[in-house]
Structure formats: structure tokens, C-alpha cells
gemmi code that builds the backbone of each chain (N, CA, C; Angstrom):
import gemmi

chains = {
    "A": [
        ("UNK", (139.102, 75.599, 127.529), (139.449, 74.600, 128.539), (140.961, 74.378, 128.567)),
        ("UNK", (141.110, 74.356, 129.725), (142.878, 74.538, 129.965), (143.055, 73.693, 131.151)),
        ("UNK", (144.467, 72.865, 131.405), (144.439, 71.863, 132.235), (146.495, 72.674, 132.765)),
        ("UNK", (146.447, 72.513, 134.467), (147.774, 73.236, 134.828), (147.915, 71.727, 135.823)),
        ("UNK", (149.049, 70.985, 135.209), (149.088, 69.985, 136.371), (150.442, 70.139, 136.875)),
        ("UNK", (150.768, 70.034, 138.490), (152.011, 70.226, 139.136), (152.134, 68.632, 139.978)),
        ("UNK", (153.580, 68.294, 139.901), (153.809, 67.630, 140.937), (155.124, 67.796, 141.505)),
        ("UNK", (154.676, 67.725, 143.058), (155.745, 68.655, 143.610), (156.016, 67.194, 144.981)),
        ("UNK", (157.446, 67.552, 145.141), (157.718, 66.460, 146.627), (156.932, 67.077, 147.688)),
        ("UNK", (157.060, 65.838, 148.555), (156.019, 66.063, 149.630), (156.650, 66.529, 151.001)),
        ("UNK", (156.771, 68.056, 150.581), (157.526, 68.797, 151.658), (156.236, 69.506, 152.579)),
        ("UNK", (156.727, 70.279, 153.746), (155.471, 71.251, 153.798), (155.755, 73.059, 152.862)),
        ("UNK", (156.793, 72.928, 152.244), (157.050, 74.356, 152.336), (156.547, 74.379, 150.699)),
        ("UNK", (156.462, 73.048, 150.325), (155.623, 73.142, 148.852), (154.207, 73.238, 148.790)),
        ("UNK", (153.768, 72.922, 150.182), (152.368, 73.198, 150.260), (151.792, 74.866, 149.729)),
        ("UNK", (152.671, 75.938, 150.143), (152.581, 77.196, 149.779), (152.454, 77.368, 148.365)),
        ("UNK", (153.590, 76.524, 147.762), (154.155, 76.744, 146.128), (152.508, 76.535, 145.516)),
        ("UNK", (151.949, 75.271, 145.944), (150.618, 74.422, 145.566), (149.824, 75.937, 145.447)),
        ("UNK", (149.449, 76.840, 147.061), (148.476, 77.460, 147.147), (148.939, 78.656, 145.972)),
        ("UNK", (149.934, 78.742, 146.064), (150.284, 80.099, 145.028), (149.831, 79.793, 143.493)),
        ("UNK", (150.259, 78.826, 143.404), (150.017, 78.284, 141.494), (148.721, 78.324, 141.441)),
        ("UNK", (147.419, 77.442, 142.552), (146.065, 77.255, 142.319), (145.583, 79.048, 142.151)),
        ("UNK", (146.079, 79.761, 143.433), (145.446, 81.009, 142.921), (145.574, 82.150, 141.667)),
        ("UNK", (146.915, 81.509, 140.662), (147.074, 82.467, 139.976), (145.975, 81.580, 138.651)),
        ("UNK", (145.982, 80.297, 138.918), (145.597, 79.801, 137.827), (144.293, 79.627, 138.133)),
        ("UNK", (143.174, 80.095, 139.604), (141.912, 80.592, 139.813), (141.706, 81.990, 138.673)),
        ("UNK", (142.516, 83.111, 139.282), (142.584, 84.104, 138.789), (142.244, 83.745, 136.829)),
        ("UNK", (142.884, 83.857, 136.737), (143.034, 82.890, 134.899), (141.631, 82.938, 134.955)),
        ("UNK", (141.211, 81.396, 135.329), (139.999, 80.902, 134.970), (138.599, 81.647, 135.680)),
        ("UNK", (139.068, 83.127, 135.752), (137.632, 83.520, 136.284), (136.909, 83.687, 137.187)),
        ("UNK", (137.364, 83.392, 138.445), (137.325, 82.978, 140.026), (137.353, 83.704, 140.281)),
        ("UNK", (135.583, 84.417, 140.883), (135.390, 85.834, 141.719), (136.589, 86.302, 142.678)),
        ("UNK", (137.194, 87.396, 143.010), (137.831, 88.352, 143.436), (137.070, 87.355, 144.959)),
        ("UNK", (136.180, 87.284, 145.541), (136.101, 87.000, 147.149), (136.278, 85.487, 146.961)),
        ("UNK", (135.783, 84.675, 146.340), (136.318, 83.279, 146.668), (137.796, 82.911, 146.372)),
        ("UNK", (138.788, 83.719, 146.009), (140.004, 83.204, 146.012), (140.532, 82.939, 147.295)),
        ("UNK", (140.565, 83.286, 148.374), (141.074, 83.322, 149.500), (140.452, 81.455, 150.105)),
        ("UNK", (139.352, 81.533, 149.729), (138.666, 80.226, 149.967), (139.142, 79.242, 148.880)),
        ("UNK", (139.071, 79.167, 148.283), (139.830, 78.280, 146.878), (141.534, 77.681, 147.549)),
        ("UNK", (141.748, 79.113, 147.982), (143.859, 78.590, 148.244), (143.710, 78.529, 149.403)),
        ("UNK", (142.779, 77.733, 150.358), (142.656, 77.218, 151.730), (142.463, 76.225, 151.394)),
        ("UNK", (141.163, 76.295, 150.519), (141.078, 74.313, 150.982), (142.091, 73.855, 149.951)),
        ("UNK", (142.677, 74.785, 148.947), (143.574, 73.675, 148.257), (145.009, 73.207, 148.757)),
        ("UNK", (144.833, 74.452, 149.325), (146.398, 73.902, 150.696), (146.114, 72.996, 151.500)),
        ("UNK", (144.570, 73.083, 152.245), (144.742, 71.799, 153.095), (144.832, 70.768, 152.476)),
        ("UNK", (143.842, 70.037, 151.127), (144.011, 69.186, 150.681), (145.584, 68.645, 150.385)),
        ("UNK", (145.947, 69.613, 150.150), (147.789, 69.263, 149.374), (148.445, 69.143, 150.938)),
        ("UNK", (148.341, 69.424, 152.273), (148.876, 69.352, 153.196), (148.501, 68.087, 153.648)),
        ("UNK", (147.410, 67.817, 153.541), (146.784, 66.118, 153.848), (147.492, 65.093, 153.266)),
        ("UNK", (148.069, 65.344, 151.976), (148.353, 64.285, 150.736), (150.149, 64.839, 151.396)),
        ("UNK", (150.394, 65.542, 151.672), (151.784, 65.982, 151.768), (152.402, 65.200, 153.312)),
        ("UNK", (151.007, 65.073, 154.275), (151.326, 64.227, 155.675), (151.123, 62.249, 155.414)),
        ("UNK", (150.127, 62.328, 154.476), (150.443, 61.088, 154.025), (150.904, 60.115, 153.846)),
        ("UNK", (152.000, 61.204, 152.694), (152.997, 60.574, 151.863), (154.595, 60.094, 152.738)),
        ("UNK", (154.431, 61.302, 153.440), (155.761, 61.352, 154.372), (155.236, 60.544, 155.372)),
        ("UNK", (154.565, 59.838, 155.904), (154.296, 58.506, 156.686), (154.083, 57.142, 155.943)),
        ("UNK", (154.053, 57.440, 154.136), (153.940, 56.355, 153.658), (154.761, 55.723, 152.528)),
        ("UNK", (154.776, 57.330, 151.888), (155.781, 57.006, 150.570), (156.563, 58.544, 150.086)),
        ("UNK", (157.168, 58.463, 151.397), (158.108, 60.136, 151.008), (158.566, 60.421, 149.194)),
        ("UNK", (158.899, 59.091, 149.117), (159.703, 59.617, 147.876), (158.962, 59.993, 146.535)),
        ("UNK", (157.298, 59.935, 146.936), (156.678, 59.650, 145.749), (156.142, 61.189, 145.731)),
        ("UNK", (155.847, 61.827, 144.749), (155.159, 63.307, 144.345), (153.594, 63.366, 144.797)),
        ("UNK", (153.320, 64.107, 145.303), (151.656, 64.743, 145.135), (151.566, 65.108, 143.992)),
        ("UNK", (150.172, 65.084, 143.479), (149.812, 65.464, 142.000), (148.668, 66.405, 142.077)),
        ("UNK", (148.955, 67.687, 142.002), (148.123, 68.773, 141.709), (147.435, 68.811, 140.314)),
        ("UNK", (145.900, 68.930, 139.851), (145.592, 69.192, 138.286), (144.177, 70.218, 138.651)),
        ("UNK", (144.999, 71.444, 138.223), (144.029, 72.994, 137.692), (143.092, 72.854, 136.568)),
        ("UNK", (142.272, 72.484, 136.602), (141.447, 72.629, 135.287), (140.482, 74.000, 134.871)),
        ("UNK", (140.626, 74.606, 133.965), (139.243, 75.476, 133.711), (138.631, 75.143, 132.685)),
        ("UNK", (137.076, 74.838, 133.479), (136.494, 73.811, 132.323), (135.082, 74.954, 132.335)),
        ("UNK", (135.600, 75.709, 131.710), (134.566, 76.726, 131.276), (133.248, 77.843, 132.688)),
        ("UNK", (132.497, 76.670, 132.609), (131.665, 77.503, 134.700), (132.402, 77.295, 135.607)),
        ("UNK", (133.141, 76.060, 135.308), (133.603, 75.357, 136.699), (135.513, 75.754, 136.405)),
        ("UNK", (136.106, 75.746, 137.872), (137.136, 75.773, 138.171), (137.545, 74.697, 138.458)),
        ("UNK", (137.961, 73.612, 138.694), (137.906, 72.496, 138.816), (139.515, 71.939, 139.391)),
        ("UNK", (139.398, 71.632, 140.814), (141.157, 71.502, 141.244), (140.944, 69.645, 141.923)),
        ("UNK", (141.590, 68.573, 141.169), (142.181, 67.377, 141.881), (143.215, 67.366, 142.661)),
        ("UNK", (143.251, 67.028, 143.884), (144.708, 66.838, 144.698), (144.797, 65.579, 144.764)),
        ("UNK", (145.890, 64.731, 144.395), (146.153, 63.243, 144.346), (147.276, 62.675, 145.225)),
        ("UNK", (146.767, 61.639, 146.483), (148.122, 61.445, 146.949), (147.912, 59.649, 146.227)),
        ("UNK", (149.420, 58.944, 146.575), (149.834, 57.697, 146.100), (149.677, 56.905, 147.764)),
        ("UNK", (149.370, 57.402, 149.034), (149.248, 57.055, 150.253), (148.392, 55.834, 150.539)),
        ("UNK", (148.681, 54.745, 150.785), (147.503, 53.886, 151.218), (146.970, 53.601, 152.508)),
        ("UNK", (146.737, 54.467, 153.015), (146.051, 54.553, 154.143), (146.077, 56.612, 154.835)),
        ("UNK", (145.419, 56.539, 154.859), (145.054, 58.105, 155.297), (145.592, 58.661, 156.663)),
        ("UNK", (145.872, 60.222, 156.786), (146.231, 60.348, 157.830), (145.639, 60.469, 159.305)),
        ("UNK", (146.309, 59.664, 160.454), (145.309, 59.617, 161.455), (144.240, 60.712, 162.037)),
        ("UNK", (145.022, 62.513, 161.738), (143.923, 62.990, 162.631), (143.893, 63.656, 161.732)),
        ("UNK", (143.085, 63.899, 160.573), (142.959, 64.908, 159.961), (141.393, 65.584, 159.499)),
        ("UNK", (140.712, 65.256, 160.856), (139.319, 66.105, 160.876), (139.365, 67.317, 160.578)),
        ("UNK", (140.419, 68.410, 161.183), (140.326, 70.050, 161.401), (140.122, 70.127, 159.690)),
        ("UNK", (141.526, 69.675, 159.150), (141.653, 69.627, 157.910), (140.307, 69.228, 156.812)),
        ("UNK", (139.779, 68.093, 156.968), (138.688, 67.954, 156.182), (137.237, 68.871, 156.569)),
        ("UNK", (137.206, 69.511, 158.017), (135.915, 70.352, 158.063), (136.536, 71.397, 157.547)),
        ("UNK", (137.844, 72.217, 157.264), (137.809, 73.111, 156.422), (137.852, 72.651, 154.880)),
        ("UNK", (137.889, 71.404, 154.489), (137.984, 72.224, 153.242), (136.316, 71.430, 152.716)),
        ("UNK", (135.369, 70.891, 153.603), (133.927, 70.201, 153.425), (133.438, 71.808, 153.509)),
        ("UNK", (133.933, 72.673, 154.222), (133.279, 74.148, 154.884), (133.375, 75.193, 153.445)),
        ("UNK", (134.701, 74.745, 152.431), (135.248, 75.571, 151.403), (135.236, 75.359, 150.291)),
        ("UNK", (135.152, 73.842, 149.544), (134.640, 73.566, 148.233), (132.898, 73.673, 147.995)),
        ("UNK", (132.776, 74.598, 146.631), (131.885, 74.799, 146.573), (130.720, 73.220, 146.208)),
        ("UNK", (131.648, 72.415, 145.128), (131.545, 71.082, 145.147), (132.613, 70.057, 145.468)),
        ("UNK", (132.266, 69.093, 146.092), (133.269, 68.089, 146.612), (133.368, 66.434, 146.245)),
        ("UNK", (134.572, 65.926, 145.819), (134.013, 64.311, 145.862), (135.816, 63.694, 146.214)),
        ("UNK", (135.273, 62.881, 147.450), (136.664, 62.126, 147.408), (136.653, 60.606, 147.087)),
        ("UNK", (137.037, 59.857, 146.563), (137.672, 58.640, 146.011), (138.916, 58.428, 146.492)),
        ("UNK", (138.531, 57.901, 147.232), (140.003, 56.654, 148.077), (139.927, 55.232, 147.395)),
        ("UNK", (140.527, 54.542, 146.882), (141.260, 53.367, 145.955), (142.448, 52.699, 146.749)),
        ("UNK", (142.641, 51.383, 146.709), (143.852, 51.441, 147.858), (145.405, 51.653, 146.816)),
        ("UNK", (145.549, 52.526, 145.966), (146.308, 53.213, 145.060), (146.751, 54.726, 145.928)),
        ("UNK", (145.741, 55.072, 146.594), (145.673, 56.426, 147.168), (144.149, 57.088, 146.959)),
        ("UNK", (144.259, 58.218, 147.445), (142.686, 59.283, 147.487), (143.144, 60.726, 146.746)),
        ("UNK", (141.789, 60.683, 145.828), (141.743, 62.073, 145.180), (140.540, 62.970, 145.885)),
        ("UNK", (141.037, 64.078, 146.078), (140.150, 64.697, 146.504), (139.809, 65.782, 145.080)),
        ("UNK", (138.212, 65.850, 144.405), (138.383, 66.592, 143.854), (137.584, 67.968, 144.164)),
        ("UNK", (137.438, 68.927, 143.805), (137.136, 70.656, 144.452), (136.742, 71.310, 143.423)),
        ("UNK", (135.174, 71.922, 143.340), (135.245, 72.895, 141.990), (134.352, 74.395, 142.647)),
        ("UNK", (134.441, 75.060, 141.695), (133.897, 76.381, 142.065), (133.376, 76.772, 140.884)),
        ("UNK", (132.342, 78.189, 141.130), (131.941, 78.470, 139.555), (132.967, 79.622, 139.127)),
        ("UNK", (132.801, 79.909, 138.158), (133.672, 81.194, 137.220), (132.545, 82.156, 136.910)),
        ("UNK", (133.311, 82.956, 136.434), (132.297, 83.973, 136.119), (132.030, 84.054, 134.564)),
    ],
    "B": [
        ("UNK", (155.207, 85.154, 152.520), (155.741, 85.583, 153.576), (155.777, 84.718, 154.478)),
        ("UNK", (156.982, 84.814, 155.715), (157.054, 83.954, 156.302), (156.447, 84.013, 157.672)),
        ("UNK", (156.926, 83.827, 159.165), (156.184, 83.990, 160.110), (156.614, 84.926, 160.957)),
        ("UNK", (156.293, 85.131, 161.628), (156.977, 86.519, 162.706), (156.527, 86.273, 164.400)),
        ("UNK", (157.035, 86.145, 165.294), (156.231, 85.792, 166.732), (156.938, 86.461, 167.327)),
        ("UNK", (155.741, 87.583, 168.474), (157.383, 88.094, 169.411), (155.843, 87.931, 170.475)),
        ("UNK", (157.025, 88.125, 171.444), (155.679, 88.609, 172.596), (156.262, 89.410, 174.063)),
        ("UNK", (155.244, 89.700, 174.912), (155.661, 90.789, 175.694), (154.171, 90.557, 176.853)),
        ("UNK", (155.007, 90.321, 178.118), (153.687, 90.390, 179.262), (153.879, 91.478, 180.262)),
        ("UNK", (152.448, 91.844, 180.096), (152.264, 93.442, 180.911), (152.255, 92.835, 182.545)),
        ("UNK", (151.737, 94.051, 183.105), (151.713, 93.853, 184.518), (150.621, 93.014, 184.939)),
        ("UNK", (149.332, 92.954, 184.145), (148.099, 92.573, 184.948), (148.957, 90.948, 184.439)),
        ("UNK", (149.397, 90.505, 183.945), (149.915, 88.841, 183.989), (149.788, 88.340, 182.610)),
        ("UNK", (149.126, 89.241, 182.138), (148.964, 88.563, 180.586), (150.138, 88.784, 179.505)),
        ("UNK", (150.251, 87.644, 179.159), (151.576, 87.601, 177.729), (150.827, 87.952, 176.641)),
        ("UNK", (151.161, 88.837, 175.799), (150.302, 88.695, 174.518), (150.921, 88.267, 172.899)),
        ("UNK", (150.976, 87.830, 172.489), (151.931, 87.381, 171.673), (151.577, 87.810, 170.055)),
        ("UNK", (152.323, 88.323, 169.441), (151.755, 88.707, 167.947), (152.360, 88.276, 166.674)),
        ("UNK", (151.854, 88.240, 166.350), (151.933, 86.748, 165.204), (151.639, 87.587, 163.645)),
        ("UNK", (152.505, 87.647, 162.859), (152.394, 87.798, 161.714), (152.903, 87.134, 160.434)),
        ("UNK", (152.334, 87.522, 159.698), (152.653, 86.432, 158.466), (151.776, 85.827, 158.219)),
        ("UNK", (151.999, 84.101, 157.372), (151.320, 82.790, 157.236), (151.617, 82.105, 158.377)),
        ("UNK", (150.599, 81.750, 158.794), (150.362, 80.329, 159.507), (149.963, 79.351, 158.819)),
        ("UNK", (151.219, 78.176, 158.335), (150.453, 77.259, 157.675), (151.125, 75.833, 157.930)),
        ("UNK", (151.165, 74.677, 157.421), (151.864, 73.411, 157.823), (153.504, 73.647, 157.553)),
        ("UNK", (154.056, 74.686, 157.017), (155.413, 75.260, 157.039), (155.723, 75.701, 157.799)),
        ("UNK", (154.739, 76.632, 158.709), (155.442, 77.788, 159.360), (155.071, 77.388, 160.766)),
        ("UNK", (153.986, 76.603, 161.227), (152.936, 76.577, 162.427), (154.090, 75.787, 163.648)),
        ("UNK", (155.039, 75.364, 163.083), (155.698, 74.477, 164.442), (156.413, 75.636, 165.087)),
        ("UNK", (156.820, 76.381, 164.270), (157.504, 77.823, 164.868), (156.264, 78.626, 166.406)),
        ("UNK", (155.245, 78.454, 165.959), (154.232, 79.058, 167.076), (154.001, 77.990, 167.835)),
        ("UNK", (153.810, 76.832, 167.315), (154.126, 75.639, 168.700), (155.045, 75.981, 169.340)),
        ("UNK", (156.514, 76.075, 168.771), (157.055, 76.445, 169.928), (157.895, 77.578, 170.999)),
        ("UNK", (156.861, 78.616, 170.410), (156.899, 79.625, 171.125), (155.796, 79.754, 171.861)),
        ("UNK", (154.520, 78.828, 171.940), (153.510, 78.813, 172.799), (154.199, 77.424, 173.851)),
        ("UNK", (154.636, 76.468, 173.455), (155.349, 75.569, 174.595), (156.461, 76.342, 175.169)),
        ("UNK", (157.586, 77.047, 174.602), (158.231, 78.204, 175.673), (157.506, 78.773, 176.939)),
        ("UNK", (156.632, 79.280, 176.233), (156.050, 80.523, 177.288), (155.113, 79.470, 178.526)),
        ("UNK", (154.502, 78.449, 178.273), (153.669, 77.786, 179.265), (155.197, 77.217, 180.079)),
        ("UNK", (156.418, 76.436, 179.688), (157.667, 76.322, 180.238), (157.739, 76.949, 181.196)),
        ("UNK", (158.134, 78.471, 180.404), (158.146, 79.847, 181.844), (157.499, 80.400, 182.944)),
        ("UNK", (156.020, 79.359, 182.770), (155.041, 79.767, 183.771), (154.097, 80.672, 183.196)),
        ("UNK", (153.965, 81.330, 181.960), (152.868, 81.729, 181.379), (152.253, 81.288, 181.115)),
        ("UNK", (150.907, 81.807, 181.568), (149.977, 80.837, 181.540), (148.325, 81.757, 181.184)),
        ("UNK", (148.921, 82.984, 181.072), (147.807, 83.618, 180.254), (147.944, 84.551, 178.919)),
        ("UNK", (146.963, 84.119, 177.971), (148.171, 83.700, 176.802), (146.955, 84.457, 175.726)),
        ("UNK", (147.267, 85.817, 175.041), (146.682, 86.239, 174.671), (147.064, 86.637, 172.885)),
        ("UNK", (146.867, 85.487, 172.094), (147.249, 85.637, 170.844), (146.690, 86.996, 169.641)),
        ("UNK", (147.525, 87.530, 169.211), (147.003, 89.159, 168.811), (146.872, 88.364, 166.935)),
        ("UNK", (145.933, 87.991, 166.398), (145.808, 87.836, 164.910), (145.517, 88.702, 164.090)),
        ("UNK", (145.243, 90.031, 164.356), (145.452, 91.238, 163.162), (146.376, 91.146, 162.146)),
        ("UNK", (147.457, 90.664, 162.194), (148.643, 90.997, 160.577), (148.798, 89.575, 160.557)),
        ("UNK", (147.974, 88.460, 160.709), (148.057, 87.063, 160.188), (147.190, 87.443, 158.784)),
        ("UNK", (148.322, 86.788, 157.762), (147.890, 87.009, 156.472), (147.042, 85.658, 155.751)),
        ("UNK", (147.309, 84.322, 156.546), (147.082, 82.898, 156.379), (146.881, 82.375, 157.487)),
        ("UNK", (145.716, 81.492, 157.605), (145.876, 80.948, 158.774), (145.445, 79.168, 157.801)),
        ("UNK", (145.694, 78.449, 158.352), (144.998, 76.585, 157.745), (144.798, 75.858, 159.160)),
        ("UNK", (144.465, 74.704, 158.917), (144.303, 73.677, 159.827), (145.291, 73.204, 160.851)),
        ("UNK", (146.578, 73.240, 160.398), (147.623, 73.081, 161.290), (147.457, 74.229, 162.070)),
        ("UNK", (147.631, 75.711, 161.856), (147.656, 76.340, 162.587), (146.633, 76.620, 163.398)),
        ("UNK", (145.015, 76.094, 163.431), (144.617, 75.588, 164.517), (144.617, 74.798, 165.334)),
        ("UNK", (145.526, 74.039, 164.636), (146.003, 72.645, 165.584), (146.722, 73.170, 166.967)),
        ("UNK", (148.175, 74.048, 166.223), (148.739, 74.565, 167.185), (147.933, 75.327, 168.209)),
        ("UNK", (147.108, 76.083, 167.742), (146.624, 76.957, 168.858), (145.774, 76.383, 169.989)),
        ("UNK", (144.720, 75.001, 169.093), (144.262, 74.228, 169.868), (145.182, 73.182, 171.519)),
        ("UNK", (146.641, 72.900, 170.491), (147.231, 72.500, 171.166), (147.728, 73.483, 172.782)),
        ("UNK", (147.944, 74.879, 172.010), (148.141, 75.483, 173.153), (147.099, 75.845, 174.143)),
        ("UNK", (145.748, 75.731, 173.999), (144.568, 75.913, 174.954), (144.855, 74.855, 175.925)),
        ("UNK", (144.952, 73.500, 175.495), (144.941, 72.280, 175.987), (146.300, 72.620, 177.207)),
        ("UNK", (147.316, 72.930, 176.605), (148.537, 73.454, 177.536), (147.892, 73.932, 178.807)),
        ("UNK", (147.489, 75.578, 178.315), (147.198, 76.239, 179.048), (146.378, 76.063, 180.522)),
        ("UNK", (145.046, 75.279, 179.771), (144.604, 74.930, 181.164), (144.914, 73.659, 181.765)),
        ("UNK", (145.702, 73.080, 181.607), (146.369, 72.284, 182.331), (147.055, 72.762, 183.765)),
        ("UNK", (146.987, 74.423, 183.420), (147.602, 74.922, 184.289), (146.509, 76.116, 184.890)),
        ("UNK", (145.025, 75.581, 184.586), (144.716, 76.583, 184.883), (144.482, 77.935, 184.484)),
        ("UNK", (145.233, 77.810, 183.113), (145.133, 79.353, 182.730), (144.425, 79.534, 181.429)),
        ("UNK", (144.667, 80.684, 180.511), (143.961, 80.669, 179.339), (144.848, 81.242, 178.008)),
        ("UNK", (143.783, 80.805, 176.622), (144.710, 81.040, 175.569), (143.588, 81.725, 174.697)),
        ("UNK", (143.342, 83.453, 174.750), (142.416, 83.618, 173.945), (142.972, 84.474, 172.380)),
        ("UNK", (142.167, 84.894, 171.738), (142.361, 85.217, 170.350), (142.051, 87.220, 170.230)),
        ("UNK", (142.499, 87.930, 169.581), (142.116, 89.166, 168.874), (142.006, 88.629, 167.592)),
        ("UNK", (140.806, 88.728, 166.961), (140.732, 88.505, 165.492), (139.968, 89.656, 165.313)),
        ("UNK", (139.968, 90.254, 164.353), (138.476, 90.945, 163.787), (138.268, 90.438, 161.759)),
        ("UNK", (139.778, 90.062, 161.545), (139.731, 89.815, 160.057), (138.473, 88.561, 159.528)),
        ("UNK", (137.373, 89.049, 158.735), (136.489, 88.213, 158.380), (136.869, 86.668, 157.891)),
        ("UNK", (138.297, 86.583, 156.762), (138.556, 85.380, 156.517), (139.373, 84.714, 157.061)),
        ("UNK", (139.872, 85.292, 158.096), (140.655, 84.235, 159.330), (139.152, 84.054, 159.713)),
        ("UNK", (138.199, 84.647, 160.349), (137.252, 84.469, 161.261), (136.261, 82.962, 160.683)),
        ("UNK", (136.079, 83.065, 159.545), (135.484, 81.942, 158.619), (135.887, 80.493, 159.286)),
        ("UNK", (137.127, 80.567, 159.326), (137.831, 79.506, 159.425), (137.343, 79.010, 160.712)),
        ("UNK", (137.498, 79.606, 161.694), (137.260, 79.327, 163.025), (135.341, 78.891, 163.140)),
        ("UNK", (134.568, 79.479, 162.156), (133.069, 79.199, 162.471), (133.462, 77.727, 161.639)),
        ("UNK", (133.302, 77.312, 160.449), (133.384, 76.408, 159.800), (134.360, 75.299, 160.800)),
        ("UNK", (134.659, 75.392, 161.713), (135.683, 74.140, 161.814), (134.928, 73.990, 163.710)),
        ("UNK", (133.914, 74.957, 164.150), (133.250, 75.061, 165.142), (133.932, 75.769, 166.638)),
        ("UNK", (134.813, 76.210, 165.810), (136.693, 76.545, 167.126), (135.799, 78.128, 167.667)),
        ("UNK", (134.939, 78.706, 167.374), (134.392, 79.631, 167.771), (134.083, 79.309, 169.460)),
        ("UNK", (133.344, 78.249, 169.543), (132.686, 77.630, 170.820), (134.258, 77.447, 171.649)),
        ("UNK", (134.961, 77.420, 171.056), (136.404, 77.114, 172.098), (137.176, 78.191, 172.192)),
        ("UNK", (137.111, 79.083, 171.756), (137.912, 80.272, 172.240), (137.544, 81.289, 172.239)),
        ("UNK", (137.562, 82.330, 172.957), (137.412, 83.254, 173.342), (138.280, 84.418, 172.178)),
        ("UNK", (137.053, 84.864, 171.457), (137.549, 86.220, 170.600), (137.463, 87.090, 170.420)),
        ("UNK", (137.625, 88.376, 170.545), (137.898, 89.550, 170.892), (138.526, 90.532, 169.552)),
        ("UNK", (137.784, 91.625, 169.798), (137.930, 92.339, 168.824), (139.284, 93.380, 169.221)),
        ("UNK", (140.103, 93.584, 169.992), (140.888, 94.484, 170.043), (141.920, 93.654, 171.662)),
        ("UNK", (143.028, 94.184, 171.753), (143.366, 93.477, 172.812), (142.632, 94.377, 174.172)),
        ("UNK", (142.818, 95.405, 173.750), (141.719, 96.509, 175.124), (140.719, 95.839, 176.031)),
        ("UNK", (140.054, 95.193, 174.234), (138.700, 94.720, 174.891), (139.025, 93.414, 175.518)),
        ("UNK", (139.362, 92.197, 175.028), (140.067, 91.222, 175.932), (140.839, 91.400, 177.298)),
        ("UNK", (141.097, 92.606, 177.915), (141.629, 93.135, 178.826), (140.271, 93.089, 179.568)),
        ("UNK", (139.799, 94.150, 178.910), (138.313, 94.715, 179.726), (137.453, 93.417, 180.299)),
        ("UNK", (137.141, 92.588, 179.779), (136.697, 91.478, 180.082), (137.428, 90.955, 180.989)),
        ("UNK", (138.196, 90.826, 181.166), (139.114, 89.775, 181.726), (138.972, 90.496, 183.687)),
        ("UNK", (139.166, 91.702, 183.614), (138.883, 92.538, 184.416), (137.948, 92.469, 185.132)),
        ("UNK", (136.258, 92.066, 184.408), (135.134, 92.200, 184.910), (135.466, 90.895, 185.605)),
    ],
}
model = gemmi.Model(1)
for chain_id, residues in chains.items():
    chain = gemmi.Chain(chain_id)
    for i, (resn, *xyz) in enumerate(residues, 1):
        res = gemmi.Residue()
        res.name, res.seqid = resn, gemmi.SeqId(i, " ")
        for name, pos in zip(("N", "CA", "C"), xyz):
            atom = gemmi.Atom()
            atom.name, atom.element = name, gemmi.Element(name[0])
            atom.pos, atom.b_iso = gemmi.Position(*pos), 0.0
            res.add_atom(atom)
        chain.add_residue(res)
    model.add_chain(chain)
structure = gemmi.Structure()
structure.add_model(model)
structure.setup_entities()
């Protein structure tokens, strides 16, 4: 069990940095060869959600990325500090409701975690 | 990688525009606004080529959505060449299938268009 946590400003061009780190640290933990492509979608959208957020609520504050490999499961939290969510972000949540294999979000008026897992092999 | 957009309209009226790279909340305002250019100029049939899109996300259906909405405003249209399976995913899962018109080759989007 291994834990990769990033926090990065809430740019869009870090949204990429996000998808690149989740897939090398999928790779790592075991993450079939065809679900990677699905894994660094919804974890970009999630981090693009928390990244539109923040910059309407609290630019200066970090998104918090945490990679876990917890043995079956792959296990990715995206954390924004946002208190209130962004207005249109349906497209965004039917892809990534369409792409985590399991899903749970928790909104707190602190902010919303979205968390995302997959199996390993 | 980053984004790439050029485009070029033949005689029958259609612009086709080809798009390579990522499409993602970094790169997608760049194809906004080279799809608001071209409706500007009076193009208004608008034939997006997605073969060497390496990424596509939610923003960048936004944009494209946005540009349908353009388009027929004027009457005209904004369809897709996809054949890549995990761009294609994206579009069933988010229901964008029912809204655009996709096509396996630009030939064939021609051919149709024709009938």
C-alpha cells in the first residue's frame, strides 16, 4: 500500500500535470493496460471541476490530488477547498459517473471530494 | 502534446477543420476560437476531422457543443469524423451521440451530405 499525494495551483494547464502523474502511478499500481485511458479522463475531469471552482472561489488555494494503491483497488481522491460548486458542470460529471469504476462524492461546506477507484490486477 | 487546428473549405461549401493533439480545459479555448472565426466568416458548414485527437474531456465537448449551437443559428451544420473507440466512448456516455452526426471517414460525411 502506497499513497502519491499532489497539490498543484488551480491552473488549467496543471490539469494535464494531474492526468500524467494519476496514469503513471495507475501503471505502478496494476491498472489493466485498457482502463488507463479511462482512469486519466475522469481524473482530469474531476481535477478540472475542482480547478473551475477554485478560480471562482479561492484561486489562491491548491487542489489536492491523493493516488492510493490499496492492494485490488486503485483508489484516486480529488479535493477542492470551493464552497459552492461549479454552475454547469453536468458534461463533466456524466463523464466521469460514465468512468469510475466506483464512485462517492462528499460535499461539506469546507469543499467536495470526489473519490474514484478501479480494480488492479 | 499540445493542440494543432488548421482548416481548409472545398468547393461543395464545406470547411473541414483538423484538429490534433489534446483537447482538454488547457487547450479547448484555442478550438473555440477557431470555430467562432470560421462561423464570423460565414462558414457555416463545419466538418470537424478527429482522427489524430489524442485527448478529448468535457470542455472539449463543450466547445464543440458550443459550436453546433453557432452553427445552426445560421442554419448550417457542425458534424464529426471519429472512428477512434476511446474518443467515441466519450460521446456515448455523455449521450452527444444523439447530437451529432458521426462519420467514419470525411468521404463518407461528404457522401451523405450529397444524398
Amino acid at each position: 500500500m502506497g499513497t502519491v499525494e499532489v497539490a498543484f495551483s488551480a491552473l488549467p494547464i496543471h490539469v494535464r500535470t494531474a492526468r500524467m502523474v494519476t496514469k503513471a502511478v495507475a501503471v505502478r499500481s496494476g491498472v489493466a493496460e485498457q482502463l488507463l485511458d479511462e482512469v486519466r479522463l475522469a481524473v482530469g475531469e474531476a481535477c478540472s471541476r475542482a480547478v473551475e471552482a477554485h478560480q471562482k472561489h479561492c484561486p489562491e488555494e491548491p487542489v489536492r490530488l491523493a493516488l492510493t494503491d490499496a492492494g485490488e483497488r486503485f483508489s484516486v481522491a480529488v479535493s477542492d477547498r470551493a464552497q459552492s460548486q461549479p454552475e454547469d458542470d453536468g458534461l463533466s460529471m456524466a463523464v466521469i459517473k460514465g468512468l469510475a469504476d466506483e464512485l462517492e462524492i462528499v460535499s461539506t461546506p469546507e469543499g467536495t471530494t470526489i473519490s474514484m477507484s478501479w480494480p488492479t490486477r | 502534446m499540445d493542440l494543432k487546428v488548421t482548416d481548409y473549405t472545398s468547393d461543395d461549401g464545406i470547411t473541414v477543420i483538423n484538429v490534433e493533439g489534446e483537447i482538454d480545459v488547457y487547450t479547448a479555448p484555442k478550438l473555440r476560437e477557431k470555430l467562432i472565426d470560421l462561423v464570423n466568416k460565414g462558414k457555416f458548414h463545419l466538418l470537424v476531422d478527429m482522427e489524430k485527437v489524442e485527448f478529448l474531456d468535457s470542455t472539449g465537448l463543450g466547445v464543440l457543443v458550443g459550436g453546433l449551437k453557432r452553427v445552426r443559428a445560421h442554419d448550417g451544420s457542425l458534424e464529426l469524423v471519429c472512428t477512434q473507440e476511446r474518443i467515441l466512448k466519450i460521446f456515448r456516455i455523455t449521450g452527444l451521440t444523439k447530437v451529432f452526426g458521426i462519420h467514419t471517414s470525411i468521404d463518407e460525411a461528404r457522401e451523405k451530405r450529397a444524398k
